[in-house]
C-alpha positions in Angstrom: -14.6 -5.1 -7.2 -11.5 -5.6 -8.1 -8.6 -3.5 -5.3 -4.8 -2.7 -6.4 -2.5 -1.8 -3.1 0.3 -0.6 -5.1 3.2 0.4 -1.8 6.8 0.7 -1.5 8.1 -1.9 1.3 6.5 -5.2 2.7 4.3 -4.4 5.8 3.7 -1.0 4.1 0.0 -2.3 2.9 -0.7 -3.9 6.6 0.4 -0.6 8.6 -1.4 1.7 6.1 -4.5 -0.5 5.0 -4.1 -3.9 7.1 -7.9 -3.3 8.1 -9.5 -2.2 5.6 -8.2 -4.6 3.1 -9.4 -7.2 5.5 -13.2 -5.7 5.3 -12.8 -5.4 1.4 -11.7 -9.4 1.1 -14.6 -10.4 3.9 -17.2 -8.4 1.1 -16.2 -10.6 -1.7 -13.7 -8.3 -3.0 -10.6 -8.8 -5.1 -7.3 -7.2 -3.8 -3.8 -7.6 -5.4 -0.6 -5.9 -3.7 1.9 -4.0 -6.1 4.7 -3.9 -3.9 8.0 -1.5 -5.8 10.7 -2.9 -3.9 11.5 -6.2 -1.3 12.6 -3.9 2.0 16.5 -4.5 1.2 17.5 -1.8 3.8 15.1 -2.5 6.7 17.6 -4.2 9.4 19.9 -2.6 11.4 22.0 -5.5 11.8 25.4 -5.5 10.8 25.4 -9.5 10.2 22.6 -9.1 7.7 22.8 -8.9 3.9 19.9 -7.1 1.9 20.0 -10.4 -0.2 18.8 -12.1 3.1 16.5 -9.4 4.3 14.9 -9.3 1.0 14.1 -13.0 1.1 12.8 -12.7 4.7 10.8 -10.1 3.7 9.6 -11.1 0.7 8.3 -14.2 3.1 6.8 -12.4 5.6 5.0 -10.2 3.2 3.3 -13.5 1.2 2.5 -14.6 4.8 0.7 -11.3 6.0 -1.3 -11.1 2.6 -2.4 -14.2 3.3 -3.6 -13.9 6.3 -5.7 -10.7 4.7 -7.6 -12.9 2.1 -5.0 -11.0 -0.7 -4.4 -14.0 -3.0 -1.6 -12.4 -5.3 1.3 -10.0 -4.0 3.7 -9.1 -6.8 6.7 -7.4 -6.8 8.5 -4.7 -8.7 12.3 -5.4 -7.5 13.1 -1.7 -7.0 16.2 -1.3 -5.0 14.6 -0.4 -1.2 15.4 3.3 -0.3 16.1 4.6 -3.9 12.3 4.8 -5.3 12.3 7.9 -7.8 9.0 9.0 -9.4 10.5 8.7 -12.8 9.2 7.4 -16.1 10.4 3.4 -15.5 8.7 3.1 -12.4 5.3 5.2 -13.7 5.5 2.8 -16.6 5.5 -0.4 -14.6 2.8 0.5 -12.3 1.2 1.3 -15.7 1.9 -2.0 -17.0 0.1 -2.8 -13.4 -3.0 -1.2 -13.6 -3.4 -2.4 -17.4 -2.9 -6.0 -16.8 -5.5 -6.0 -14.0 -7.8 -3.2 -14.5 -9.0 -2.1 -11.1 -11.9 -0.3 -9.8 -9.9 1.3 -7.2 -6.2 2.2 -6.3 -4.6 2.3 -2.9 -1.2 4.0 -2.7 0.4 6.4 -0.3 0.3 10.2 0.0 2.5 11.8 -1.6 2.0 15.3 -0.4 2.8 13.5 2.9 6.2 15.2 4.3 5.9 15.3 8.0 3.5 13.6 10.1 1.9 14.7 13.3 5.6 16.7 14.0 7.1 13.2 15.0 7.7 11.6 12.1 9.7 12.1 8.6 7.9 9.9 5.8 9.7 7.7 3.7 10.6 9.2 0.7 10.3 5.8 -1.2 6.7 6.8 0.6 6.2 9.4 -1.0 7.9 8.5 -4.8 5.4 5.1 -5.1 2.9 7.6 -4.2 3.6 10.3 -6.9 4.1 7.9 -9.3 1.3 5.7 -8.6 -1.3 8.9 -9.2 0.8 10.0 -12.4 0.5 6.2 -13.4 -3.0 6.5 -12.8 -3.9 10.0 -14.6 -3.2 10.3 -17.8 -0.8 7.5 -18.5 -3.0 3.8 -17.9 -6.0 5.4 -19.8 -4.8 7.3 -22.3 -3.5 5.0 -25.2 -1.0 7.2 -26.4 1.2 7.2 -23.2 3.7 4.1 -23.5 2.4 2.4 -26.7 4.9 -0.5 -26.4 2.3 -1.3 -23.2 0.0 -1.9 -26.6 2.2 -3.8 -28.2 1.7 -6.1 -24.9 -2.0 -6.8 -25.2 -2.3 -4.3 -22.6 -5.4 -2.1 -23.6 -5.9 1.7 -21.8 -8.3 1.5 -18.4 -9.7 3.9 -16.2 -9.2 3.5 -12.4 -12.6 4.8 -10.3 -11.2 5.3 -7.4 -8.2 6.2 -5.2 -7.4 5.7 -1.8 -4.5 7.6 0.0 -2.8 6.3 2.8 -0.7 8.0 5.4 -2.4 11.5 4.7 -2.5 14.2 6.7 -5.9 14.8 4.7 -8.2 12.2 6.0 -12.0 12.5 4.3 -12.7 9.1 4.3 -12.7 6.9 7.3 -13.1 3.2 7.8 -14.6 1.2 10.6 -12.2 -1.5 11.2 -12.9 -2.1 14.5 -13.8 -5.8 14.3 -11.0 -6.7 11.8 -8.4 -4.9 13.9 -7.0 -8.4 15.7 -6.9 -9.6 12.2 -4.8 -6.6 11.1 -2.4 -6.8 14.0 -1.9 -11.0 13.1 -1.0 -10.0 9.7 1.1 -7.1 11.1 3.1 -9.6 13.4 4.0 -11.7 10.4 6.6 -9.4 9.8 8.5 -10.3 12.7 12.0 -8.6 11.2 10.5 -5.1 11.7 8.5 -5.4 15.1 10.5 -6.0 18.2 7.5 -5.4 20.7 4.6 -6.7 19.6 2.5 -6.0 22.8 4.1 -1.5 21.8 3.0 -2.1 18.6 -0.8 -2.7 19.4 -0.7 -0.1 22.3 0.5 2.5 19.6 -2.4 1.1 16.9 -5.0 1.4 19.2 -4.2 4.6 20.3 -3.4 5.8 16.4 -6.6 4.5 15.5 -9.1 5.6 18.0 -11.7 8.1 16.8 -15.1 8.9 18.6 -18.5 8.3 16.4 -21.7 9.3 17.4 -20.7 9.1 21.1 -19.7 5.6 19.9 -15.6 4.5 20.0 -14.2 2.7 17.2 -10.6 2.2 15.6 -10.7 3.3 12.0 -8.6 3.7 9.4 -8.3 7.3 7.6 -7.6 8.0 3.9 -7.7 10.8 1.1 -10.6 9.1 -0.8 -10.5 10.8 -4.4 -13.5 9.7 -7.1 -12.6 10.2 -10.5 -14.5 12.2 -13.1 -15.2 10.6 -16.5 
């Protein structure tokens, strides 16, 4: 099968997907990232320009993919922090999903506000998530939405499936347990957005952990949706 990780940030795909991802590639799977914007704004340093960070990122991101068995990351070139759900960015995931007609579509949650009382999502989060499903339904099967798309050799297609990250709505759940060390390696590639490491897996691991049949595993959760038609 061919996979499409369409996220917001570099490291987004690792944190949400990093394990599962790696099980796809091990099966003999295709998976491209779709990344919106370069992570611009993620430094709190005052010495650092989002030029910089951008490049570092950018880096770090390639690296991490790598490391995952993704052969092809692309990027949108979104400004970090300002993601809207609007028609330009629907039409470029569009353009996206076209040009390499995957089976299924991994994006974040957009119903996603608040997690777990501790945590505020993103709202670049949620905007590549909203606009990745509108991207998907109708618009990149339905030849009348943006008929210049057409005009690009870029004929209608049907994604299968979608996978929803960072959901508060978990119905599907994958066993990553024995690709979890290669998820945290591609994790620590992006050494400009994890100061601790050794924190880092503690949290994971505790994150992660789910009971099975009496059996522990680490797993990774998602809002699996199969599309009619």
């Amino acid at each position: 099968m061919r996979i499409l990780v369409v996220m917001a940030h570099p490291d987004d795909p690792e944190f949400a997907a990093g394990g599962t991802i790696a099980r796809w590639t091990q099966e003999g799977h295709e998976v491209i990232y779709c990344l919106a914007t370069r992570g611009d704004k993620g430094s709190q340093d005052p010495t650092m320009t989002p030029e910089r960070l951008a490049a570092i990122r950018e880096a770090e991101q390639r690296q991490a993919a790598a490391l995952l068995g993704v052969r092809e990351v692309l990027f949108l070139d979104y400004m970090d922090g300002m993601l809207e759900p609007n028609l330009s960015l629907r039409r470029d995931i569009v353009r996206v999903i076209r040009r390499y007609r995957p089976e299924i579509v991994v994006t974040m949650d957009p119903e996603t506000l608040i997690r777990g009382d501790r945590y505020i999502n993103h709202n670049d989060h949620r905007a590549i998530g909203l606009a990745t499903l509108d991207a998907i339904f109708p618009a990149a099967g339905n030849p009348m939405y943006f008929p210049e798309l057409l005009r690009e050799g870029l004929e209608p297609h049907r994604v299968r499936e979608v996978y929803l990250s960072t959901t508060e709505r978990a119905n599907h759940w994958v066993d990553i347990t024995e690709v979890f060390d290669q998820k945290l390696a591609a994790l620590r590639c992006h050494a400009s957005q994890i100061p601790d490491p050794a924190a880092l897996e503690r949290r994971l691991r505790e994150r992660l952990r789910r009971e099975v049949d009496g059996k522990e595993i680490l797993a990774e959760g998602f809002r699996r949706i199969v599309l009619e038609g």
